[in-house]
Structures are given as structure tokens and as C-alpha cells.
C-alpha positions as CSV (number, residue, x, y, z in Angstrom):
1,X,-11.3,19.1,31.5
2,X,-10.1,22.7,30.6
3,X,-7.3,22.1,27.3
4,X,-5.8,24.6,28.7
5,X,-4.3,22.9,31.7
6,X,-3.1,20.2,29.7
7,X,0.6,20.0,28.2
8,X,0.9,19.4,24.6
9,X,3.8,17.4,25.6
10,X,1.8,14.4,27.0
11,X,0.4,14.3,23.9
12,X,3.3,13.4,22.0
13,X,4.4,10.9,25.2
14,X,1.2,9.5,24.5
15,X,1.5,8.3,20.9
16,X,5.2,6.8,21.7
17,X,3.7,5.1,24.8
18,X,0.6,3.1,23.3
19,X,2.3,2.7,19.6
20,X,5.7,1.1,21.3
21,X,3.9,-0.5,24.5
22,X,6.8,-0.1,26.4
23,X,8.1,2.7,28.7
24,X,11.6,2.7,28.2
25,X,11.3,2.7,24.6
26,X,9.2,5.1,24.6
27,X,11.1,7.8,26.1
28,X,13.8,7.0,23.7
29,X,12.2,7.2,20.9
30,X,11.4,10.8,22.2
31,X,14.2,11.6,24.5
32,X,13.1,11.1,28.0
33,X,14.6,9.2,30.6
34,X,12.6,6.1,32.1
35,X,11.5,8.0,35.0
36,X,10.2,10.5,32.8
37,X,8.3,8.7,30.8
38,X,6.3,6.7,33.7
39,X,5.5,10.2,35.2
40,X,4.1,11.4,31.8
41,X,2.1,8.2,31.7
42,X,0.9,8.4,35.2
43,X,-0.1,12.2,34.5
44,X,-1.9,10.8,31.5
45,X,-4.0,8.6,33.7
46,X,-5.2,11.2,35.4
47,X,-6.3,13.3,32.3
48,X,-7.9,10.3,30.7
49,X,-8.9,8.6,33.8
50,X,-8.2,5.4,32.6
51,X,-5.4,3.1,33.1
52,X,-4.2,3.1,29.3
53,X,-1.3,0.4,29.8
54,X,-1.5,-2.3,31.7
55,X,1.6,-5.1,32.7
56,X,0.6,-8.7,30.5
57,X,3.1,-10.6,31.6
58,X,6.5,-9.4,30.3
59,X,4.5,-6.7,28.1
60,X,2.7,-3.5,28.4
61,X,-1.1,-4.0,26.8
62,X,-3.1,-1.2,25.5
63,X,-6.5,-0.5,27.0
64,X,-9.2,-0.3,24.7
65,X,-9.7,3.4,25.8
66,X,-6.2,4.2,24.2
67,X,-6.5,2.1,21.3
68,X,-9.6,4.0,20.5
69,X,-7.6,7.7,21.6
70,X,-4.6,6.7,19.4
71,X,-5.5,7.4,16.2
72,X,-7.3,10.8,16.9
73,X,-4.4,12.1,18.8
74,X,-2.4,11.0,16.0
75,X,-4.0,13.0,13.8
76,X,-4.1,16.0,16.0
77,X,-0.6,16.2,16.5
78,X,0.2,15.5,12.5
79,X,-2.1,18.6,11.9
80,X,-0.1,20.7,14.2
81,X,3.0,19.2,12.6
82,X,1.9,20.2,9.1
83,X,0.8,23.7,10.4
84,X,4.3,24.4,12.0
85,X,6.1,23.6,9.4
86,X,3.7,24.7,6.3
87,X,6.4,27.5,5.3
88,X,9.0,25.2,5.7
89,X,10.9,24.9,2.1
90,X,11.5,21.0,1.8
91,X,14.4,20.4,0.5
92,X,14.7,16.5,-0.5
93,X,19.0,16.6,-0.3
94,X,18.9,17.2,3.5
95,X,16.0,15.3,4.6
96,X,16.2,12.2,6.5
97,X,12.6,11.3,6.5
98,X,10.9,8.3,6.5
99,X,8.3,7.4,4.4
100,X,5.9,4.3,4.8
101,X,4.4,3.5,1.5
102,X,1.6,0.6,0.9
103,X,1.4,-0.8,-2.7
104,X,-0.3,-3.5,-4.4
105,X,2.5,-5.7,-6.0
106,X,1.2,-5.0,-9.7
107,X,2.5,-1.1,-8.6
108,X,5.4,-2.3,-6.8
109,X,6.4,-3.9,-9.9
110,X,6.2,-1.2,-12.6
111,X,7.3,1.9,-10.0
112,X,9.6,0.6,-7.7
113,X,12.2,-0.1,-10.1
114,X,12.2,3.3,-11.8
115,X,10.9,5.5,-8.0
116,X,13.5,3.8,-6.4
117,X,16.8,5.2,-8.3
118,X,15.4,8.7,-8.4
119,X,14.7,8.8,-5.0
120,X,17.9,7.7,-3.7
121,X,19.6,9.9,-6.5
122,X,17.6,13.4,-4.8
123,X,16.9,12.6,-1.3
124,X,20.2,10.2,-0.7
125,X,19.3,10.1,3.4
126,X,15.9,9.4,3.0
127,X,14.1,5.7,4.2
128,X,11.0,3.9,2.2
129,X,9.8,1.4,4.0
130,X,7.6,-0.7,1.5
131,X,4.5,-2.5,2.9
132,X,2.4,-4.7,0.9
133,X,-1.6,-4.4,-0.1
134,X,-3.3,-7.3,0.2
135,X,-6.0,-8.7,2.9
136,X,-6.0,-5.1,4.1
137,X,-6.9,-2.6,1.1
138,X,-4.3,0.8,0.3
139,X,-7.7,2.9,1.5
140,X,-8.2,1.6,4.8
141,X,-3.9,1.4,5.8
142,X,-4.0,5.2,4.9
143,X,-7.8,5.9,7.1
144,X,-5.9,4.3,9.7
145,X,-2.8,6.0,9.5
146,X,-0.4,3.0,8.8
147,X,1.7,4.4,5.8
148,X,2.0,7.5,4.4
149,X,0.4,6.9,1.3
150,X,-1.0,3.7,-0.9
151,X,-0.5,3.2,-4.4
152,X,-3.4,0.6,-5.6
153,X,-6.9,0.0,-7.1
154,X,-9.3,2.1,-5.1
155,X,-12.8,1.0,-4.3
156,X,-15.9,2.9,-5.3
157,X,-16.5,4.7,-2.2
158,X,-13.6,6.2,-0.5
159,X,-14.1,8.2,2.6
160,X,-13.9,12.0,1.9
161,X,-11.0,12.5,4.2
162,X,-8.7,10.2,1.9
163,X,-7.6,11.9,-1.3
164,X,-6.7,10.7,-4.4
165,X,-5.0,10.9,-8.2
166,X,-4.8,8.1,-10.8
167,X,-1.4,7.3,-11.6
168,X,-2.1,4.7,-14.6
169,X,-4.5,2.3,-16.5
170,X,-3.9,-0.8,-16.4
171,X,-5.5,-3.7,-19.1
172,X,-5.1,-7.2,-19.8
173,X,-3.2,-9.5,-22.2
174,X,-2.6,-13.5,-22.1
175,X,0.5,-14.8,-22.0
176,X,2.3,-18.7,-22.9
177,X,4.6,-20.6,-23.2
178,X,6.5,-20.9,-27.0
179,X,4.9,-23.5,-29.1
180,X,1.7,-23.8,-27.2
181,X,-1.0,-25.2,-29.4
182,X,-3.1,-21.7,-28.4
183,X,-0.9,-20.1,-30.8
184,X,-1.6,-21.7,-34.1
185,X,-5.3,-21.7,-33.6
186,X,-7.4,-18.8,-34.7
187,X,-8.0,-16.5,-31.4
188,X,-11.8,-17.3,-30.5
189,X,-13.2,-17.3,-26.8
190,X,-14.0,-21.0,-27.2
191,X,-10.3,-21.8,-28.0
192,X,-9.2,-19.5,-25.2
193,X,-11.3,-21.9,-22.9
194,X,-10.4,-25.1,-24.0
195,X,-7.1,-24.8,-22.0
196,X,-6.3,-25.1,-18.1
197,X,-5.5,-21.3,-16.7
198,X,-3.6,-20.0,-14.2
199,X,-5.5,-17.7,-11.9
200,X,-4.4,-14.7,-9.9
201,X,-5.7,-13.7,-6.4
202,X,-3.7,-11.2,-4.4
203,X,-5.7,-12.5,-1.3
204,X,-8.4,-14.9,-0.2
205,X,-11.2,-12.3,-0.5
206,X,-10.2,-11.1,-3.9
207,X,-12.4,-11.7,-7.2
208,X,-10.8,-11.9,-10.5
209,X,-11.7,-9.5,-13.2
210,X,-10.7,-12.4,-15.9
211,X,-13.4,-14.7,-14.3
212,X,-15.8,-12.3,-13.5
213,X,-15.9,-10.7,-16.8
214,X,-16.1,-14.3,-18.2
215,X,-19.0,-15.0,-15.7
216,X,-20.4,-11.7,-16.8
217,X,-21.1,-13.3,-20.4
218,X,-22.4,-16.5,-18.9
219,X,-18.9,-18.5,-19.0
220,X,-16.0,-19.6,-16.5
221,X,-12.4,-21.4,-17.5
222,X,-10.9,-24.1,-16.3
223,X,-8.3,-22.6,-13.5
224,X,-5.9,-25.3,-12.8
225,X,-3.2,-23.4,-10.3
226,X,-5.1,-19.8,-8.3
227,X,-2.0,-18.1,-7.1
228,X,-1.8,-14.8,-5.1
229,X,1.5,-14.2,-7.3
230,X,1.6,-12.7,-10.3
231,X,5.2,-12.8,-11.1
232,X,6.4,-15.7,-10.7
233,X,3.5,-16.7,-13.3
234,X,6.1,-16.7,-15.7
235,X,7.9,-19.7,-14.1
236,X,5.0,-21.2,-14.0
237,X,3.7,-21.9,-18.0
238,X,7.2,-22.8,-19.3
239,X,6.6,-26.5,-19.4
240,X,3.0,-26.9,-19.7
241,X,0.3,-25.8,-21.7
242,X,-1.3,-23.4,-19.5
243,X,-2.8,-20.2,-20.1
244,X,-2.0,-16.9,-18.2
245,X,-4.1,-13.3,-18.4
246,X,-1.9,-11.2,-16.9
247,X,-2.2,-6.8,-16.3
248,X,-0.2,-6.1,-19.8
249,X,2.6,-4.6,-18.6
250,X,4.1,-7.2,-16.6
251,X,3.1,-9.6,-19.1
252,X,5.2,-7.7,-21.9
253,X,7.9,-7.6,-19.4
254,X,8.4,-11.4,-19.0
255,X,7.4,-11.4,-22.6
256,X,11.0,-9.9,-23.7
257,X,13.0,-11.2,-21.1
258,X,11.8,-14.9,-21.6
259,X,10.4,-14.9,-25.0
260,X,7.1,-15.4,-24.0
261,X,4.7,-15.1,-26.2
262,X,1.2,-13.2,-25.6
263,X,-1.9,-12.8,-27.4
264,X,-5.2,-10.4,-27.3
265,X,-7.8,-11.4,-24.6
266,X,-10.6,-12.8,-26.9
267,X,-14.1,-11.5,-24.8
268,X,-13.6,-8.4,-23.1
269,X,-12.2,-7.3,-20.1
270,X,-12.5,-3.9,-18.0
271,X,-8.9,-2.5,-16.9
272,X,-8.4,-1.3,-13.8
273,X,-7.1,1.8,-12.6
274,X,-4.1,2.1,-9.9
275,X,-4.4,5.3,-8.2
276,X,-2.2,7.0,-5.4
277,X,-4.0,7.8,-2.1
278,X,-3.2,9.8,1.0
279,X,-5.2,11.3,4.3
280,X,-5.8,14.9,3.8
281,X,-4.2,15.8,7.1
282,X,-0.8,15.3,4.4
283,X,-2.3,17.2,1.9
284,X,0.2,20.3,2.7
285,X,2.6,18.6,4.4
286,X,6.0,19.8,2.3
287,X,8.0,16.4,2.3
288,X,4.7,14.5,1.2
289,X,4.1,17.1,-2.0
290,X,7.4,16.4,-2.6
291,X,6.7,12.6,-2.6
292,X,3.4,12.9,-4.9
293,X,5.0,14.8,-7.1
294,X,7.7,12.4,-8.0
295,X,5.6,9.8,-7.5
296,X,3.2,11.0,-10.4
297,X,6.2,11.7,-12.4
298,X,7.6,8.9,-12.7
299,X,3.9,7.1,-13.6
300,X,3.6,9.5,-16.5
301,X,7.0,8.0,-18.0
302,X,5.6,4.2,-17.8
């Protein structure tokens, strides 16, 4: 078929139709009637000469030929997007954007509190919607489109389309409760592993660097409680004698608050680097430089 005879606008009908799965919604998302809607979908049909929706009971389901259209025509129309409005001045006072961002909690926990206030403060009518990273990795939720950027440990390969910048280093420390025997001993690997630990996994699949640098040296500790959260380890060691090795800066955090004490890592321990990621079809987008810029601002003040 001849682009030509096709109307950009069923493009655009398109992505509100198989994202929302429902007609009506659809065209009020974008502002068209009902009526309207079902002819652009019908018209749609036609181009694609597939069905694209079809009534489930009481829903609309996707066909696979959509769900596999989606994402490209997606992206097509966020290019045009950027290239209309590429000398666009962004200015964040007026906007009333929305921004999805996908962060792994250790981020969410050191950023948030100090992205949050500044955001609010310069762009008052703007929306974060805040989506966490954990069974499904920052790098593949921005590949597919599902948030606007990710802010979390990147794996070695990232595909070439997907940018990215570190934002900090993260390393380790351990962390106990006051008085625990730990702390009058002299701080070797072998009393480190004499005590039960606490273990961190954000998600089922996740290794630990604590145990795999340990394994990495031909040793493993005793891990009495494996949790996917990391803060509420603090509530956690009060009243016993287990051992927590935590990323430093929220282990220094608790530590002041709670008068926790914390101690060196005795065996070494690669940190880990959180880094910000986006698609490239952002790259120039005005409102998202915006966005990276303050993002990497407030990271260098942490």
C-alpha cells in the first residue's frame, strides 16, 4: 500500500485503540466521538487487513498483528512528535507533562527525596509517575517504550538504540544492631561469617554481589532472612544479632537516624554503578533534556 493514501490520523487512533482496548475510551483520550473512533478502526482493518480488536467477552483483545504494530507505530509517531516540536523552547513552569520514570528502589531512595522538591518547585503542573525495576530490568521497560526513562544498574550489553549516562557509584558497608558482639571483635572475614546475615534480592532472578563476591573467593555466609527489601533492613537487625551489607548510602542513612552502627566489608566487594537510560527516539525531545538535566543534577549533589 501507497503511504500516501494513508491518513496520519489513523495512526494516532491506532495507538489509543490497541493501548486502551476499548473504543470509547479511546476516542476520548484523543477527542473523537464513539462513532468516530469505530470508523477509524474499521478503516484500520482495511489498511492492515487484519482484524486488530476483537470482542472477549466484555473486553476488546488485541490481535497479535497489533501487538506486534504497536510498538513500531509508537515510535514512528514519537519521532514525528520530537521533529515537530524540536524548536520548541521547553519551558518547565507551563508544562503539564507527564513523565513515566522506572527506578530501582536503591535510586528511588537516594533521588526521589531530593528530584522530587525541585521538580514540583520548577515545573508545579507537571506528573511523575514512578514505576518500580525489579523482575523486568530499567533497559528493557525503556526498549519497550513503557516509561520514559530508567534510573538503575545497566547490564553489559545494552542495545544501541537505548542511551545512557552514569549518575553515581554505589559501594558497600555492613551494618548492626548496637552492642552486637561483631563490634568488639577485630574485623576479619572469618568473624564477618560467623554470624547469620540478612540477604537482599530485589527479585527472584537476582544474584547478590555480597554472595557472589564471597563465592568468588571460595566462601558463602550463613543468610538467615533473603528479602527483596532493602529498607526496611533496618527494622529487621534491632533485636538480634544479625548482620546486614547494605549499598553505603542507605546504610549511613539508617545509621544516623537509628544509631546504627556500621563497619567496613572485610573481603572485597565490586560496587555497582546506577546509570540513567532513555530510547534515543527522546534524545532531542525538549521536555526530556529538560528531565536529564535535572536528573543529573541533582545526582552530582548526593
Amino acid at each position: 500500500m501507497n503511504i500516501n493514501s494513508i491518513d496520519l490520523n489513523l495512526m494516532i487512533a491506532f495507538d489509543a485503540l490497541i493501548t486502551l482496548r476499548h473504543v470509547t475510551k479511546a476516542g476520548e483520550t484523543i477527542g473523537r466521538s464513539q462513532p468516530a473512533m469505530s470508523n477509524a478502526l474499521a478503516r484500520l482493518r482495511t489498511v492492515f487487513q487484519d482484524q486488530l480488536l476483537i470482542k472477549s467477552g466484555n473486553h476488546m483483545k488485541p490481535t497479535p498483528r497489533a501487538l506486534e504494530l504497536l510498538p513500531q507505530i509508537q515510535l514512528a509517531l514519537k519521532h514525528l512528535e520530537n521533529a515537530i516540536n524540536s524548536n520548541i523552547k521547553f519551558n518547565p513552569s507551563d508544562t503539564k507533562q507527564n513523565f513515566v520514570i522506572a527506578m530501582v528502589e536503591n535510586a528511588a531512595f537516594i533521588l526521589l527525596p531530593l528530584l522530587t522538591p525541585y521538580l514540583f518547585k520548577n515545573a508545579p503542573n507537571i506528573k511523575i509517575d514512578i514505576i518500580g525495576v525489579t523482575n523486568i530490568r530499567g533497559v528493557k521497560l525503556v526498549e519497550t517504550e513503557r516509561c520514559d526513562m530508567a534510573i538503575d544498574l545497566t547490564p553489559k550489553t545494552v542495545p544501541r538504540q537505548i542511551k545512557k549516562v552514569r549518575l553515581y557509584k554505589e559501594t558497600f558497608i555492613c551494618m548492626t544492631r548496637p552492642d552486637h558482639p561483631i563490634l568488639s571483635m577485630k574485623p576479619t572475614l572469618e568473624n564477618y561469617l560467623s554470624f547469620k546475615h540478612i540477604a537482599v534480592h530485589p527479585s527472584e532472578s537476582s544474584e547478590s554481589s555480597v554472595d557472589n563476591a564471597l563465592k568468588s573467593i571460595g566462601q558463602f555466609r550463613h543468610v538467615a532472612i533473603k528479602s527483596p527489601y532493602s529498607l526496611v533492613v533496618n527494622l529487621m537487625i534491632n533485636d538480634s544479632d544479625l548482620v546486614a551489607t547494605l549499598p553505603k548510602r542507605n546504610a549511613l542513612f539508617f545509621s544516623s537516624k537509628q544509631n546504627l552502627p556500621t563497619f567496613e566489608v572485610p573481603f572485597g566487594i565490586p560496587g555497582f554503578d546506577v546509570n540513567m537510560l532513555w530510547h534515543s527516539s527522546l534524545n532531542d525531545d525538549p521536555a526530556h533534556k529538560w528531565l536529564r538535566m535535572v536528573v543529573q543534577k541533582i545526582a552530582t549533589n548526593i
